[in-house]
C-alpha positions in Angstrom: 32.6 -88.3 122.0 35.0 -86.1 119.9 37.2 -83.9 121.8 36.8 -79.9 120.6 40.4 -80.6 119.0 39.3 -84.0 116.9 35.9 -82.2 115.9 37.9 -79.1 114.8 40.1 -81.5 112.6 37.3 -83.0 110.9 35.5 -79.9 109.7 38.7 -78.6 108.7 39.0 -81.7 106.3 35.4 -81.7 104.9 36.6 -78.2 104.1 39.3 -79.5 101.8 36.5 -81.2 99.8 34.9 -79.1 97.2 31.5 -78.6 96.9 29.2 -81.7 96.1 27.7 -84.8 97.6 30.3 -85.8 99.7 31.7 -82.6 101.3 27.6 -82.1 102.5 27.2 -85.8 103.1 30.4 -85.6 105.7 29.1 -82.2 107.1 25.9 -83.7 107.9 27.3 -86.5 109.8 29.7 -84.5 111.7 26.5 -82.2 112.5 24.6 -85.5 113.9 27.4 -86.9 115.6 27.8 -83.4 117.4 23.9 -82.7 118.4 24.0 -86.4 119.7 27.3 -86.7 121.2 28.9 -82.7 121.7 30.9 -81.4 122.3 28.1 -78.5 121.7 30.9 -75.7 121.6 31.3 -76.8 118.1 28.0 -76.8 117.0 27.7 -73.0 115.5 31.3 -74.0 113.4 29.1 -77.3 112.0 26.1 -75.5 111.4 27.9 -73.1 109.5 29.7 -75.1 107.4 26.4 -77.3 107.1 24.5 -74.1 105.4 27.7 -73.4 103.3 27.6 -76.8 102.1 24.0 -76.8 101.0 24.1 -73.1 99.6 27.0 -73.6 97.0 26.9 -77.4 96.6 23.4 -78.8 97.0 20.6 -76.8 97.2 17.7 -78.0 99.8 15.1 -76.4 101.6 17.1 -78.1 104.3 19.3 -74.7 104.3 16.6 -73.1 106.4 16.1 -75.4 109.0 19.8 -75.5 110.0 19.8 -71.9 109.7 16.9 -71.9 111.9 18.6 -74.3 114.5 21.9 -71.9 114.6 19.9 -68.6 115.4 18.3 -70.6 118.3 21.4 -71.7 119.3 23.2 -68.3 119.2 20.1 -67.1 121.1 20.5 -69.7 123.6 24.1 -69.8 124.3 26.0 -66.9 122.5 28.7 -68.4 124.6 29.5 -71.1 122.1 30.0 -68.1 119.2 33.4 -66.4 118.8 34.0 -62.9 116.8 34.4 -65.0 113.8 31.1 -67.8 113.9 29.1 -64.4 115.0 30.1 -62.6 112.3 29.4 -65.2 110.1 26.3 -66.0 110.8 25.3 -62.6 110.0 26.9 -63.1 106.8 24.7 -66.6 105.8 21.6 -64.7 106.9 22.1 -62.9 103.7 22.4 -66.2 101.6 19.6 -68.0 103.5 17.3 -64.5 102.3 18.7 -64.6 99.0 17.6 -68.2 98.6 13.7 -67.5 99.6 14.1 -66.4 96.1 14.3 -70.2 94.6 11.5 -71.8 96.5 8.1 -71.2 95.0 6.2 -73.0 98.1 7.8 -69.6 100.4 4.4 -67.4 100.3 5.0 -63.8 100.8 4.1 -64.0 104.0 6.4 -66.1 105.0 9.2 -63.8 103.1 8.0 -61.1 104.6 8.8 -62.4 108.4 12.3 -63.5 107.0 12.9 -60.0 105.7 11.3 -58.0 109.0 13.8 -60.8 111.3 16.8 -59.7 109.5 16.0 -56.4 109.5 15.8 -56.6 114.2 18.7 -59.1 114.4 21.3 -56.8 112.2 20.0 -53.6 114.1 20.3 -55.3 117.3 23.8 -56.4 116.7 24.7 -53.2 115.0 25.2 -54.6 111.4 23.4 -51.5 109.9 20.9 -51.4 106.9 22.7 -52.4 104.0 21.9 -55.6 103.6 18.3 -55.8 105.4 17.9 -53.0 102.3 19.9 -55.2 99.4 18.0 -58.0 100.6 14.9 -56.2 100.1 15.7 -55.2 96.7 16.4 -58.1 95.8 12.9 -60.1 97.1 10.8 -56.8 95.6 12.7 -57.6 91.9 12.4 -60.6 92.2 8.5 -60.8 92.4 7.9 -58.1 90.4 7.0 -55.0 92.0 9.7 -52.7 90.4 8.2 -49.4 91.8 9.5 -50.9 95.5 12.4 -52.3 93.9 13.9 -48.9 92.4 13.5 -47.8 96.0 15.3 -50.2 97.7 17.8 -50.5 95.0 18.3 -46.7 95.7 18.7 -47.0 99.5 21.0 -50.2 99.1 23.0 -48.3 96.8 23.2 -45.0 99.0 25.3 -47.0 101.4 28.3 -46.9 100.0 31.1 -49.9 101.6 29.9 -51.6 104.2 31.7 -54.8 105.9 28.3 -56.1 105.4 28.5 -56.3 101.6 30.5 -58.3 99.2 32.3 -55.5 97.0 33.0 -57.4 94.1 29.4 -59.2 94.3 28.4 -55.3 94.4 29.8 -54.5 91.0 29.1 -57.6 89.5 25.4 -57.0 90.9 24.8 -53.6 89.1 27.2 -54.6 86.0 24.2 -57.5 86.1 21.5 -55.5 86.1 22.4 -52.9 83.1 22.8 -56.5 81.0 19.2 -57.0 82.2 18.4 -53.6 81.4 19.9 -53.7 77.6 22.7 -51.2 78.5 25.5 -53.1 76.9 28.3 -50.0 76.7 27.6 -49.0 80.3 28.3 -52.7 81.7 31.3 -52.5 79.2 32.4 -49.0 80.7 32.0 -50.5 84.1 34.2 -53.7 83.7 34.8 -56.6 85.9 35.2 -56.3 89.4 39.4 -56.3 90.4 39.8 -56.1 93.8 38.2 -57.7 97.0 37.2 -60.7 94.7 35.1 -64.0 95.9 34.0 -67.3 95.0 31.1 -65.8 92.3 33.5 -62.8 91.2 34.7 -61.5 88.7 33.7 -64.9 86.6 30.2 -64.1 86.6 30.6 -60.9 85.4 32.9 -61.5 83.0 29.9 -64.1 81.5 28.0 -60.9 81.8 30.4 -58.7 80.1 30.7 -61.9 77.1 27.0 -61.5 76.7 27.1 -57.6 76.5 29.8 -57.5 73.8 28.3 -60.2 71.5 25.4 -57.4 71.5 27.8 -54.9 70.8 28.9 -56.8 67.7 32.2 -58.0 69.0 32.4 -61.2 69.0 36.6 -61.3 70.1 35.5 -59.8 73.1 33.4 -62.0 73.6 35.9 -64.9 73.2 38.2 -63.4 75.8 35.5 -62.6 78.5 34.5 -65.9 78.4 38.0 -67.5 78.6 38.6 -65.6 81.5 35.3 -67.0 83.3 36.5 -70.1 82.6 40.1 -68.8 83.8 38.5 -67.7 87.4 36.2 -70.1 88.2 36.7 -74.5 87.1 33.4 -74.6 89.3 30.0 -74.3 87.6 26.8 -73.9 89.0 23.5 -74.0 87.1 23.7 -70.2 86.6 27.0 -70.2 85.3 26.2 -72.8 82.8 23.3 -71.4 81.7 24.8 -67.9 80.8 27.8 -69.5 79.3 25.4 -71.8 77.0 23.4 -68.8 76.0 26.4 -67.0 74.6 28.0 -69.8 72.9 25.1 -70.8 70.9 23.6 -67.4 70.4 26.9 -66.7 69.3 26.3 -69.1 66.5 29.3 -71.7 68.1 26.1 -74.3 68.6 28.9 -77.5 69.1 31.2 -75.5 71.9 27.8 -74.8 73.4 26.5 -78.6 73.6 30.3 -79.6 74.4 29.8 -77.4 77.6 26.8 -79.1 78.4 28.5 -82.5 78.0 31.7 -81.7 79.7 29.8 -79.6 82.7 25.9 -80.1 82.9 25.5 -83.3 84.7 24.0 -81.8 87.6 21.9 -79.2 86.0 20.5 -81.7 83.4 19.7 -83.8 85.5 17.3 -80.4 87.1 19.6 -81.3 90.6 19.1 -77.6 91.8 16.5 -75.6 93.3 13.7 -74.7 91.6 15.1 -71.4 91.1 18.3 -72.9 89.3 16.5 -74.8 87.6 13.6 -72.3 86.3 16.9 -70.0 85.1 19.2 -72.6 83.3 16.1 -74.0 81.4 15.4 -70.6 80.1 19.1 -70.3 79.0 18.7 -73.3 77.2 15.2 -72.0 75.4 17.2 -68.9 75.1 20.1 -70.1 73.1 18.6 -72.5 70.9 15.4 -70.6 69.8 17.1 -69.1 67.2 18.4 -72.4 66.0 15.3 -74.5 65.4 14.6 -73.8 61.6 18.1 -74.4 60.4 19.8 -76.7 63.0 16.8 -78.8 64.6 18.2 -81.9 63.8 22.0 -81.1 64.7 23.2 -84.2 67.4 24.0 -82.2 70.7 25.5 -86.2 72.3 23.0 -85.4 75.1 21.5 -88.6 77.0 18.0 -88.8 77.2 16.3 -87.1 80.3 14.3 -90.5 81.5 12.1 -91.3 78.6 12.7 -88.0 76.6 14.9 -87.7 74.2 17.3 -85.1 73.6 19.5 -86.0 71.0 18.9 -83.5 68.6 18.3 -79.7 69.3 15.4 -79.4 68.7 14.8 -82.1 71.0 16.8 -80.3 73.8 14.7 -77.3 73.1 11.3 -79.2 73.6 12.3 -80.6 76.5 13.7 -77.2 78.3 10.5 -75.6 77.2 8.2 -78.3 78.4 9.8 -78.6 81.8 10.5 -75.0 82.3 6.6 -73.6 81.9 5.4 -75.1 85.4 8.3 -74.0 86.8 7.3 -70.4 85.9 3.5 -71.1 86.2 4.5 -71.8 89.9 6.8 -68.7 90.0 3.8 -66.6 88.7 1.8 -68.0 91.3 3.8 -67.0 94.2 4.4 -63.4 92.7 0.8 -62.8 91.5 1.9 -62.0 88.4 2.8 -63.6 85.2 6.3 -62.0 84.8 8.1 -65.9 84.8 6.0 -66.9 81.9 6.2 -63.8 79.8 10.0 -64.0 80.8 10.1 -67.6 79.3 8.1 -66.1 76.1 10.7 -63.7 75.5 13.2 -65.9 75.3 11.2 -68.3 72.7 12.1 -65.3 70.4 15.3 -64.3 70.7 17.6 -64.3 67.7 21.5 -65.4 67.0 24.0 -62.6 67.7 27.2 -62.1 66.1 29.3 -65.0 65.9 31.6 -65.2 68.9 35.6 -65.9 68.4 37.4 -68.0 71.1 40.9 -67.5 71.6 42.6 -70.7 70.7 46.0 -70.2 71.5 49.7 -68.3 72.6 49.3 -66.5 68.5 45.8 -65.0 70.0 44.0 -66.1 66.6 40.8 -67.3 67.5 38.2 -70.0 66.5 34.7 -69.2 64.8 32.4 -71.4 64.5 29.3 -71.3 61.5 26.7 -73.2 63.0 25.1 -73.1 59.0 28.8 -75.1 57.7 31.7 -77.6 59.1 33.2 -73.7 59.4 33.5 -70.1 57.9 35.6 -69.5 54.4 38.5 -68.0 54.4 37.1 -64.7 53.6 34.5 -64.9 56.7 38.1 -66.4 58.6 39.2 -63.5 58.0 36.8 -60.8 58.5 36.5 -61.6 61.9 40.6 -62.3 62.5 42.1 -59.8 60.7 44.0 -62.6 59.5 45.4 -62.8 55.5 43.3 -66.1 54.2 45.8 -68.8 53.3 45.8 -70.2 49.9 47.1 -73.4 50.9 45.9 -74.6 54.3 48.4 -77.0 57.1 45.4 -79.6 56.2 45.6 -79.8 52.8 49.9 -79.5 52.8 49.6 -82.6 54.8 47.1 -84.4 52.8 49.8 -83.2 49.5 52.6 -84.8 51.6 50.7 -87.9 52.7 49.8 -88.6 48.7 53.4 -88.1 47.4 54.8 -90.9 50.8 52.1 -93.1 49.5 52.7 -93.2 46.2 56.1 -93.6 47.0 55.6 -96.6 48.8 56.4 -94.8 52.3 53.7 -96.6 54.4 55.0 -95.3 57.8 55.4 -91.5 56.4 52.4 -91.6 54.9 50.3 -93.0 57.8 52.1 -90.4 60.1 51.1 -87.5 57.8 47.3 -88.9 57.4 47.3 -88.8 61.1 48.8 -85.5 61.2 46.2 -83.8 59.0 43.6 -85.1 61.2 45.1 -83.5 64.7 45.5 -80.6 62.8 41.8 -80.6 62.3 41.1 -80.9 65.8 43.5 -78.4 67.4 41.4 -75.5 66.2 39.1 -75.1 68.6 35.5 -76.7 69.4 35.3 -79.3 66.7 32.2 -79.4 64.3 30.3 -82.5 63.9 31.2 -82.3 59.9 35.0 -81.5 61.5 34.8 -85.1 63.2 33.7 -86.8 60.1 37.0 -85.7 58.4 39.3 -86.4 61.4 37.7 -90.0 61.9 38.7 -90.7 58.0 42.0 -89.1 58.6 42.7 -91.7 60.9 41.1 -94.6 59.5 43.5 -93.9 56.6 46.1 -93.7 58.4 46.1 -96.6 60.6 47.1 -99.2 58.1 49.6 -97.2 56.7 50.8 -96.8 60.4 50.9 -101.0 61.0 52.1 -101.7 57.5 55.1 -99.5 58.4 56.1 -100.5 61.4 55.2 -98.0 63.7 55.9 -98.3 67.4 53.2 -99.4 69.7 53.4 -96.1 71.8 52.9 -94.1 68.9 49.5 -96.5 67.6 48.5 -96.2 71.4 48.5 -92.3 71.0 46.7 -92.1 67.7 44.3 -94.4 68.7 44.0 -92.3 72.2 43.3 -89.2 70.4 40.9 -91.2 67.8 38.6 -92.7 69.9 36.8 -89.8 71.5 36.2 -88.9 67.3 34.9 -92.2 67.0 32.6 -92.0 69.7 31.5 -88.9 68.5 30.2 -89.3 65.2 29.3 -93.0 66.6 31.6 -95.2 64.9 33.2 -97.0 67.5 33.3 -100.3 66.0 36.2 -98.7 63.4 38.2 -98.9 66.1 37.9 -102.5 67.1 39.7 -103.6 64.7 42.8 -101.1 65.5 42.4 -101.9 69.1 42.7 -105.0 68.4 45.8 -104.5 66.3 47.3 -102.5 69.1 47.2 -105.1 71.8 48.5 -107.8 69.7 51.5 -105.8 68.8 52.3 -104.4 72.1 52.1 -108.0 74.0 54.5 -108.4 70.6 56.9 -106.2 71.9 56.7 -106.5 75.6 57.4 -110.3 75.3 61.3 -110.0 75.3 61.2 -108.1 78.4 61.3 -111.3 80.7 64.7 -111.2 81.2 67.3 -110.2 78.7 66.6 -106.7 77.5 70.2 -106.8 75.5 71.7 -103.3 75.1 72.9 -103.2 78.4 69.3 -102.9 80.0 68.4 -104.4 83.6 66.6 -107.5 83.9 63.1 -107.4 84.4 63.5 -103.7 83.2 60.3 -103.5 80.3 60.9 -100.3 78.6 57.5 -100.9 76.6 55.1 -101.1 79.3 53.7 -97.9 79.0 52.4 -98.7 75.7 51.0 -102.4 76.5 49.3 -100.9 79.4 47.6 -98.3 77.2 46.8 -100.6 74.7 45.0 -102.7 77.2 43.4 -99.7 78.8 42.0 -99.1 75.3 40.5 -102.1 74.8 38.8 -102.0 78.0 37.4 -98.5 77.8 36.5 -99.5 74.1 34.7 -102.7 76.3 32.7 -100.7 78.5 31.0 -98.0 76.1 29.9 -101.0 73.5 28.5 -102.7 76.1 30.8 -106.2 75.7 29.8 -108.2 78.1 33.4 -108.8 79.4 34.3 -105.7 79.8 34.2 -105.7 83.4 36.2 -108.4 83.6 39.1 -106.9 81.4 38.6 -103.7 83.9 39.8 -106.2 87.0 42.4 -107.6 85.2 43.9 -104.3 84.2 43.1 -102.6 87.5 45.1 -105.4 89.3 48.3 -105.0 86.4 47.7 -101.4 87.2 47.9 -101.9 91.4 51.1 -104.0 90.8 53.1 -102.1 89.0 51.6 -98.5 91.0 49.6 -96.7 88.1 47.1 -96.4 90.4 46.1 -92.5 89.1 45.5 -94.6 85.9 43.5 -97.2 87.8 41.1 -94.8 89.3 40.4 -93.3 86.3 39.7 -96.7 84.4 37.2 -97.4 87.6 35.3 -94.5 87.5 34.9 -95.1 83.6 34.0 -98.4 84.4 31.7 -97.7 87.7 29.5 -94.8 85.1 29.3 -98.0 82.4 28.1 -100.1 85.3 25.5 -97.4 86.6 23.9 -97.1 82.9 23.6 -100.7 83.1 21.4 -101.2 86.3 24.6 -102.9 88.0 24.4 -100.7 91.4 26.4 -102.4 93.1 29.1 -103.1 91.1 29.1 -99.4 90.2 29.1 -98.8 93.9 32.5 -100.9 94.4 34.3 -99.2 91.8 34.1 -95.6 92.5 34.6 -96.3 96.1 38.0 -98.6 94.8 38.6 -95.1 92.5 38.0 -92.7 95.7 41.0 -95.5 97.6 43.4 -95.1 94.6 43.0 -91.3 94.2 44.0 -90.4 97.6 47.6 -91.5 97.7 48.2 -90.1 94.9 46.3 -86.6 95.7 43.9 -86.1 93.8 41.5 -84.3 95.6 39.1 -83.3 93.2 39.1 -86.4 91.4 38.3 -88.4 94.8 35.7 -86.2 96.0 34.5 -86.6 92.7 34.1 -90.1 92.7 32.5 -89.9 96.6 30.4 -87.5 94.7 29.0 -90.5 92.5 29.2 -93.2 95.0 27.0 -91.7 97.6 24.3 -89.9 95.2 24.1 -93.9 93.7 23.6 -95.3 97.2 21.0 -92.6 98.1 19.0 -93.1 94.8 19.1 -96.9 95.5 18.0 -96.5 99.4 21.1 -97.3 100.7 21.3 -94.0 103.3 22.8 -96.5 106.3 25.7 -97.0 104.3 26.3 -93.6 103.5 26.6 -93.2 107.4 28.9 -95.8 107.6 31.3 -94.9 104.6 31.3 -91.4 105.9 32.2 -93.3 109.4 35.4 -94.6 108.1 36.4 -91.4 106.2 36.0 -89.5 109.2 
């Protein structure tokens, strides 16, 4: 049995973790080992942290029951509960009500005796109405009666401050609603919230505010509201995503939309939330793309398929959002009574572009359109949304001028650097068209023998090809780089091979002042390995992984593993996959990399739950604890 001290300690470090699959994982093990072992003092702090840790990180009708469990206990033994847990149970009972709102198989009646329980325990414990009358506000909207809504909104409202209430989630709430509500300049006048802000605010309202002002024909605005989301809040949630797609790619920026989706949406494609987060982001998805179909249906989005379904293309993306999001809202509609889900879903089938929306790209505050009709506006459209003089001469095309005069000069190295100048240029302006990969993938292919043939060092090859690859992969050309890869390791092991010894110049034995670059080179080849599917390519990984352990590069490890432990996954190899990320999860902590390990936990113990493995879970969780 834990002592209260020990116990305390370990919820305080599963709080460290952010939200996901291991940070609930560990929460419900500590639970267990409490209800089974005590000390039961600390059961309302577990509990608490349990309900957090499903709320914000992995929604489950499993909330309710623990939730159910702590009100039993604080009935039973209100003892255990300080000012604080007390308090904060209070506080949950508000989440635990909001969430009746994403489970279609809660009847109204059911609802109902939620709503009527709050409602006694806040007046018995002198919380006030506030949120009993928020609360029902928010069920009444939801389901559709807007008559009751408009009066609950109006009591809620009447309030004023309460301790009760979330200010900031109280502005963003109303700025919410006049989005809803099509009353773009009086979200605008209203603004973000600034003071008393949480882990939802102001980011979601500035998504709001991004989506009001494309309406409002400014698509700058735009741009900077949803830079400062981003700016707020690293953390999305399917509700975040899904407003942040719909106002890229109705804001005609279609590839910084799918790139978001890439980058972000593993969770949420994957339909990991709620019902209710699930119902919503599909609709943003129908929502943005709709207007898209004609014109762009065939545009790559570099989506993997969902199980046998494709989604490759977006129109592909779009079929598969609309076909999975109508029994979501036919189940919605059947626990409402209405058909509001499905009309709602409808609407959104017709919805057209908006203006184009400009992301800020850098310190000169010149931002990036994107034309999802071209590789990229003219330089008169450039400039009708910059205010920006168009450029008779472009950086691109002076580089491509200097890289023919070096060539025909006989300048190899020149030459190659300028090629592979012209091409970074191309992708430092923002999110990258698919045509704007095309031309940065021959960029470099031009310039890599240039680059060999004049004698360019291996650090500087490593870095080209580190920056090409990700090109390569995306307009899937891979192969081109095998060849350069290749190249690369031969002529670092070239250069490394003096360093046995004898450095001359004064430098230390043993001292190899070009390891940097051999070990890139070889991380290279091995990451170029895994995603053609080489059949060695787990064996390079070892190899590299132990060069890496030896000489302490062991951030750089980790990150080859979990590259390695995906490649695995997607391959059926479970348990090999399994191994690496929890090798990854070993390497990251010394180094501190808390997000990063959690991450890879994150991985390794949704893999052993989807393969049945729960015991070992338990027992990995053990020997974190």
């Amino acid at each position: 049995m834990w002592s209260t001290h020990e116990a305390a300690q370990k919820i305080a470090a599963t709080r460290d973790l952010p939200y996901g699959s291991a940070r609930t994982a560990a929460m419900e093990y500590i639970t267990r080992t409490l209800e089974r072992e005590g000390p039961e003092s600390m059961l309302p702090e577990a509990y608490l942290n349990l309900v957090e840790a499903y709320v914000f990180g992995q929604p489950t009708p499993a909330s309710f029951a623990v939730f159910s469990k702590l009100l039993r206990l604080y009935d039973a033994h209100p003892e255990h509960f300080d000012e604080f847990t007390a308090r904060t149970l209070f506080w949950q009972f508000k989440w635990i009500i909001g969430d009746m709102t994403a489970y279609p198989q809660i009847s109204k009646a059911q609802a109902r005796e939620l709503l009527d329980e709050m409602r006694r325990r806040y007046r018995l414990a002198g919380m006030g109405e506030m949120a009993p009358d928020r609360a029902e506000y928010m069920w009444a909207a939801h389901i559709g009666e807007d008559e009751a809504a408009e009066t609950w909104r109006a009591r809620w409202l009447a309030h004023g401050e309460d301790e009760m209430d979330c200010g900031s989630c109280r502005q963003g709430g109303i700025l919410r609603d006049h989005v809803t509500d099509g009353e773009f300049e009086t979200a605008v006048r209203m603004g973000a919230p600034t003071e008393d802000l949480c882990n939802r605010e102001p980011a979601a309202s500035h998504r709001q505010l991004a989506l009001a002002y494309l309406h409002l024909e400014d698509g700058e605005a735009a741009g900077r509201h949803l830079l400062r989301a981003a700016a707020y809040r690293d953390q999305y949630d399917p509700d975040d995503l899904g407003v942040e797609f719909e106002v890229l790619a109705r804001g005609q920026n279609l590839q910084a939309a799918f790139d978001l989706l890439a980058d972000h949406g593993k969770r949420a494609l994957d339909l990991a939330g709620d019902p209710g987060d699930n119902r919503n982001f599909l609709r943003y998805i129908v929502a943005g793309l709709a207007w898209a179909l004609e014109d762009h249906g065939d545009m790559p989005t570099g989506l993997r398929p969902a199980g046998q379904v494709e989604r490759a293309t977006l129109r592909e993306l779009y079929d598969w959002a609309l076909a999975e999001s109508r029994p979501l809202a036919q189940a919605f509609d059947r626990r409402a009574g209405n058909t509001r889900f499905s009309e709602s879903l409808k609407a959104a089938t017709e919805l057209p572009a908006l203006v184009p929306i400009v992301l800020p790209t850098g310190a000169d505050g010149v931002g990036a359109t994107s034309s999802a009709s071209s590789a990229g506006a003219d330089a008169a459209e450039v400039a009708s949304v910059t205010g920006a003089t168009p450029l008779s001469f472009t950086p691109v095309e002076s580089y491509l001028a200097v890289a023919g005069e070096h060539e025909a000069a006989g300048a190899s190295l020149e030459a190659g650097l300028a090629y592979a100048e012209a091409a970074f240029l191309v992708l430092a302006g923002g999110p990258v068209t698919g045509a704007q990969a095309l031309e940065a993938h021959g960029f470099f292919e031009t310039a890599w023998p240039l680059l060999v043939d004049g004698g360019a060092a291996p650090a500087l090859l490593a870095e080209v090809v580190r920056v090409w690859a990700p090109v390569a992969e995306r307009v899937n050309d891979l192969e081109a780089l095998r060849t350069s890869v290749n190249e690369l390791q031969e002529l670092a092991q070239q250069a490394l091979a003096p360093a046995h010894g004898d450095q001359g110049g004064g430098a230390a034995p043993g001292v190899r002042h070009d390891l940097p670059a051999f070990l890139q080179a070889q991380d290279l080849a091995a990451r170029l390995s895994l995603a053609t599917g080489d059949s060695a390519s787990q064996q390079l990984v070892d190899e590299l992984v132990e060069t890496y352990r030896e000489n302490e590069c062991l951030e750089r490890a980790a990150r080859l593993l979990v590259v390695a432990a995906e490649a695995a996954t997607a391959a059926g190899q479970s348990e090999l996959a399994i191994g690496r990320y929890e090798l990854a999860a070993e390497f990251f902590e010394p180094v501190r990399l808390k997000k990063s390990r959690a991450a890879a936990l994150d991985a390794c113990i949704e893999l052993l739950r989807t393969t049945g493995q729960e015991h070992r879970i338990e027992a990995l969780l053990a020997e974190l604890m």
